[in-house]
C-alpha positions in Angstrom: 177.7 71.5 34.3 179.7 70.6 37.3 179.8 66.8 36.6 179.1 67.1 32.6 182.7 64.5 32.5 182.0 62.6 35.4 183.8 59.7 34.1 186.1 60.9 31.5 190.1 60.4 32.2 192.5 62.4 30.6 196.2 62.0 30.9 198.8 64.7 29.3 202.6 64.1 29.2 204.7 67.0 29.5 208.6 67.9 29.3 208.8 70.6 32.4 206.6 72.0 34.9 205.1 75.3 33.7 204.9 73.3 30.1 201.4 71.9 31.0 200.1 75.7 31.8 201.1 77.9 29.1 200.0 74.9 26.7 196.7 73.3 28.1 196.1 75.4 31.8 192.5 75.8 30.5 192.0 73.1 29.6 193.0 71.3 32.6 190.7 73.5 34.5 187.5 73.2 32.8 187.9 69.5 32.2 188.7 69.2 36.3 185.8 71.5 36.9 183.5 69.2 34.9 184.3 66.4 36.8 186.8 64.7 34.6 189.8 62.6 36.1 192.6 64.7 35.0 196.7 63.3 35.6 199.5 65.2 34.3 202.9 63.3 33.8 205.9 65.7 34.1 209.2 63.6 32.5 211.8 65.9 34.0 212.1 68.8 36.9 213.3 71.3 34.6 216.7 71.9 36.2 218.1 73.7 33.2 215.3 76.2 32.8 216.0 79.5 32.8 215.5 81.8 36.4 213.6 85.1 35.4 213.2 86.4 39.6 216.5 88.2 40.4 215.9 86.6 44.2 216.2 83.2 42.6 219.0 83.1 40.3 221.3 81.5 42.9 219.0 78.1 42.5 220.2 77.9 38.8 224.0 78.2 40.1 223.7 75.6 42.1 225.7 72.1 41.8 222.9 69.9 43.6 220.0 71.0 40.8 218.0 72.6 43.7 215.8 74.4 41.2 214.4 70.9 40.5 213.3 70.7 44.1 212.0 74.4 43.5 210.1 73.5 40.5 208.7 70.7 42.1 207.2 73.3 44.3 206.2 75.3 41.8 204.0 72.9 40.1 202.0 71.5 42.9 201.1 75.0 43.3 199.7 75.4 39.7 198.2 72.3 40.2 196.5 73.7 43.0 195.1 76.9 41.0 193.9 74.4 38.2 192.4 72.1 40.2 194.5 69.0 39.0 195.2 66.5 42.5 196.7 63.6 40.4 200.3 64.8 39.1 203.7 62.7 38.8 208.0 62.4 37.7 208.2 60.2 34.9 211.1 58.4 36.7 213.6 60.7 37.8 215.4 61.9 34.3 216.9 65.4 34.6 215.8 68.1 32.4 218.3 67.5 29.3 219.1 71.4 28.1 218.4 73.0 25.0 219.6 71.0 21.6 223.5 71.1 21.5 224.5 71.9 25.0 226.6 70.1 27.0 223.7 68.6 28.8 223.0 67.1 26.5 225.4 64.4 26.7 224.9 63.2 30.2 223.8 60.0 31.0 220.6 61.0 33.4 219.0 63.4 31.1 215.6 62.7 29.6 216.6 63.0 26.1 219.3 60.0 26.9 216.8 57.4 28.2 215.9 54.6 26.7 212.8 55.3 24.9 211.2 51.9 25.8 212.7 52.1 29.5 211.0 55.4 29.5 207.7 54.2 28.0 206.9 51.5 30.3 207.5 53.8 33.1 204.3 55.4 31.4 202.3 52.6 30.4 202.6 50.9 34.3 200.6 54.9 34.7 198.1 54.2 31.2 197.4 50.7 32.7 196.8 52.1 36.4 194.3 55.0 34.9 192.8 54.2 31.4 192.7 57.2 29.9 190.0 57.9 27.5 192.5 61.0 26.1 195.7 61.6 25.8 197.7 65.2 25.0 201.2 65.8 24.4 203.3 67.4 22.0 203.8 67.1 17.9 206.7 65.2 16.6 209.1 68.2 16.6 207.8 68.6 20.4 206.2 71.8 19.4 209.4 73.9 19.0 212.5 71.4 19.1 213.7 71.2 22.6 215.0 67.6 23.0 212.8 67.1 26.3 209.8 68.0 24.3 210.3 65.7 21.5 211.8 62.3 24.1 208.2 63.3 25.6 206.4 62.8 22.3 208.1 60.0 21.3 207.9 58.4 25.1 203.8 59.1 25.1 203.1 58.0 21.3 205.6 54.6 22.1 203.5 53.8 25.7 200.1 54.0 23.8 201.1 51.6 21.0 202.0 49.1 23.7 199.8 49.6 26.3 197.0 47.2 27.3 194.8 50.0 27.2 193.7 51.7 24.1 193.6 55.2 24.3 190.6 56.3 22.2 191.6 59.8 21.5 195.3 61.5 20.9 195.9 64.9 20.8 198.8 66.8 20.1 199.1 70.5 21.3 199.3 72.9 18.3 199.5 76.8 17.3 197.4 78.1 14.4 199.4 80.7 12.5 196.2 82.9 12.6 196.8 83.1 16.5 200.3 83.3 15.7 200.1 86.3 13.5 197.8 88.2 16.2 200.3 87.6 18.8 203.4 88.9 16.6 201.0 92.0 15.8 200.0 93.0 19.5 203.5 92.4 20.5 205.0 94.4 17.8 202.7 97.1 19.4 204.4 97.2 22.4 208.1 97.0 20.9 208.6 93.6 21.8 210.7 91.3 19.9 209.6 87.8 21.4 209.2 86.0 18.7 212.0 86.7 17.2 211.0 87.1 13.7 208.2 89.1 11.7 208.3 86.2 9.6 205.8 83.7 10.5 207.0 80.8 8.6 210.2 81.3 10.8 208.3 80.4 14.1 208.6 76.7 14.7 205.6 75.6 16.4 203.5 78.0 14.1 200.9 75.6 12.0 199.0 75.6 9.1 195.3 76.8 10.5 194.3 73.6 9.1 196.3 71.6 11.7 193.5 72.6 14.4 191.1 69.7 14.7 189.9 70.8 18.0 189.3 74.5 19.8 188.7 74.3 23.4 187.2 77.6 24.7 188.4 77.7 28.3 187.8 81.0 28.5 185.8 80.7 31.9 188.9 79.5 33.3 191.5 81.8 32.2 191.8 83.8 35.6 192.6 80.0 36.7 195.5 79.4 34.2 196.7 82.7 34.9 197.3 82.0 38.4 199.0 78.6 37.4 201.1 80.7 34.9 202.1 83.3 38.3 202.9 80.1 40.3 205.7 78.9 37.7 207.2 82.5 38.5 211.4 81.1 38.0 209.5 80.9 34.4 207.6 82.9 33.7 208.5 86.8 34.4 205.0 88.6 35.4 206.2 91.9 33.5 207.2 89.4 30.6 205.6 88.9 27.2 203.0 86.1 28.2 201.2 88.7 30.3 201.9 91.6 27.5 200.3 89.5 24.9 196.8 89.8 27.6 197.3 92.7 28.0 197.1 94.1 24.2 194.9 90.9 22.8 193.0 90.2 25.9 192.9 87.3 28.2 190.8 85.0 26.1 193.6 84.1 24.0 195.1 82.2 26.8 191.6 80.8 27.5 191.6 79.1 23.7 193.4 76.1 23.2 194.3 73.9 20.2 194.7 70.1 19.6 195.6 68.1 16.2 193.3 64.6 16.8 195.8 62.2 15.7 193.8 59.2 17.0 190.3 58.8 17.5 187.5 60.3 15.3 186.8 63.8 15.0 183.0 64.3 16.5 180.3 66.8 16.7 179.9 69.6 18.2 181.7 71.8 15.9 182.3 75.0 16.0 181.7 77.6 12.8 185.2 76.5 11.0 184.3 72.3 11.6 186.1 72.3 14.8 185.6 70.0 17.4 184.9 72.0 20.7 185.1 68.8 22.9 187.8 66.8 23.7 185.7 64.0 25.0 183.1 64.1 22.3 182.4 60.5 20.3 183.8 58.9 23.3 181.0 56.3 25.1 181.9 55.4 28.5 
């Protein structure tokens, strides 16, 4: 099994570092386990994210974006736990903020680039790697942040001009089966992070039948986890992400869902006519 994707290059796009864990950090791992060429393209440093560690809030105070700089360091050590050597800046666009803020309005944010100055940046990187796949976010960039929807539209633009064809998209997604689960073993506990007990209210909550592809990653979870810890100005260890393991278990990090949006959708399937392999109807 441990060159079963010899061969196979997959390229994801992603907003901020610690977006490419919680979303695919299985998936990187098993494909990069396999043997498969895997490159991750991060299009800001996520200067405006939120510090969770007490002993690191003075980084999001600062006036020279030094939690950039910290991020940076972050990553490369997820990268590390998922096994992923090829990782890159889209350019060097500043994390644009949440919808509304004043961020949003300055001139070097990602969500104020030109989207076809930003998309040749990426197709110089399609070009230079000829991905077979490529992952990013839905139109809506999964829940509406500006950085995750310039990334969608930034990916989706550099494929349709790109010398190289991409055989296969993929855009992350969240059944509302999984979604429901999570809001019930997190009600359990008296938590209140999502916000609603409304499903239809959660954003990046789809229809089950949005989930062309299921890819069962749990061999890899302690991997993603440790990816997870290593974004820890993120992601708080005593926070929800590691609650929901706790009460469902760790295999619902290890499962991860994709829309196919380009490509065909090709055997094996699992019991509900899922694909279970990314790579799958691809001939090299």
């Amino acid at each position: 099994m441990r060159d079963s994707y010899a061969g196979y290059r997959i390229l994801l796009v992603h907003a901020h570092p610690d977006d490419e864990t919680i979303n695919n950090g299985a998936t990187m791992a098993l494909y990069c386990a396999r043997g498969a060429k895997v490159t991750l393209v991060t299009c800001t440093r996520g200067e405006e994210g939120e510090v969770l560690v007490p002993g690191l809030a003075h980084l999001a105070s600062s006036h020279d974006d030094d939690l950039g700089t910290h991020r940076e360091l972050e990553l490369k050590n997820a990268m590390f736990e998922l096994g992923v050597s090829d990782y890159r800046f889209l350019g060097n666009y500043r994390d644009s903020g949440m919808m509304g803020t004043p961020t949003n309005d300055r001139p070097d944010v990602f969500w104020q680039s030109d989207l076809n100055e930003a998309a040749l940046l990426l197709v110089k990187i399609i070009d230079e790697i000829k991905p077979h796949i490529l992952i990013t976010y839905d139109e809506i960039g999964g829940y509406g942040h500006p950085d995750h929807i310039k990334a969608h539209s930034v990916a989706m633009r550099a494929s349709e001009i790109s010398q190289w064809q991409i055989p296969k998209i993929y855009w992350n997604t969240t059944p509302k089966s999984v979604i429901a689960a999570g809001m019930a073993a997190m009600k359990e506990v008296g938590s209140d992070f999502f916000g609603s007990d409304d499903i239809d209210d959660i954003p990046f909550a789809k229809d089950d039948s949005f989930a062309t592809t299921l890819i069962d990653g749990n061999e890899f979870v302690d991997a993603k986890m440790a990816a997870m810890r290593a974004h820890k100005t993120q992601i708080a260890l005593d926070g929800p992400f590691f609650a929901l393991s706790d009460n469902l278990g760790l295999a619902i990090w290890g499962q991860e869902y994709y829309t196919l949006v380009r490509g065909e959708k090709s055997p094996p399937f699992d019991g509900n006519s899922r694909e279970i392999d990314l790579t799958s109807g691809i001939t090299l």
